[in-house]
C-alpha positions, 0 to 999 in steps of 0.5 A: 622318403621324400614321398611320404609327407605325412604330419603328425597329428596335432594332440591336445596340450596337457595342462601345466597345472591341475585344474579346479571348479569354485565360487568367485566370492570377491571382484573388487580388484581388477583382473583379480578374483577370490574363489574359494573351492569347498570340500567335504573331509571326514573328520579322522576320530567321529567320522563327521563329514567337515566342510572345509574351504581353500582360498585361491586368488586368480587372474582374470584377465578380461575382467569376465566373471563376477561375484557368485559365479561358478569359474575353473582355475588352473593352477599356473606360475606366481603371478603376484605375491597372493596368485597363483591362478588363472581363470580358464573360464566360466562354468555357470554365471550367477543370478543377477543382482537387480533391484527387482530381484531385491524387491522387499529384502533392502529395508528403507529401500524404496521399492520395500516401502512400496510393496508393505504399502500394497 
């Protein structure tokens, strides 16, 4: 019996929580992010499909994502009074939002003035 020293093979942890993808929609606060995650449920009488959104303030601990981005969330503990999640990373990051990028769409900017000049 000593001879057999076999261990056990490690097997992934199962999440505590269910997990979930949306779009980071506010980042003003620190280490916290408002996601709202979209579905479509049909309505019960037409049969309409309805856009519906559910709000879930997450815990972002390293500050990683911004406002557009697409993040996944696990449900986990009350953290707070409004969280309930964390941010287990980020899917996609979203288009940055330079001054090029906003050329000619700030009116009064600079930069818009200088293009209708050309």
């Amino acid at each position: 019996m000593a001879d057999t020293t076999t261990k056990p093979t490690a097997t992934p942890a199962a999440p505590n929580g269910r997990l979930v993808t949306g779009i980071v929609t506010s980042d003003k606060t620190t280490k916290t992010r408002r996601v709202e995650i979209v579905r479509l449920v049909r309505h019960a009488k037409y049969g309409k499909f309805i856009k519906q959104r559910t709000v879930c303030y997450t815990h972002d601990e390293k500050n990683e994502s911004h406002l557009g981005d697409t993040v996944e969330i696990q449900e986990s503990r009350p953290l707070s009074r409004l969280k309930r999640w964390i941010l287990v990373r980020v899917v996609t990051k979203a288009p940055s939002r330079t001054v090029a990028n906003l050329e000619g769409a700030v009116a009064g900017s600079e930069l818009a003035s200088g293009a209708a000049a050309k």
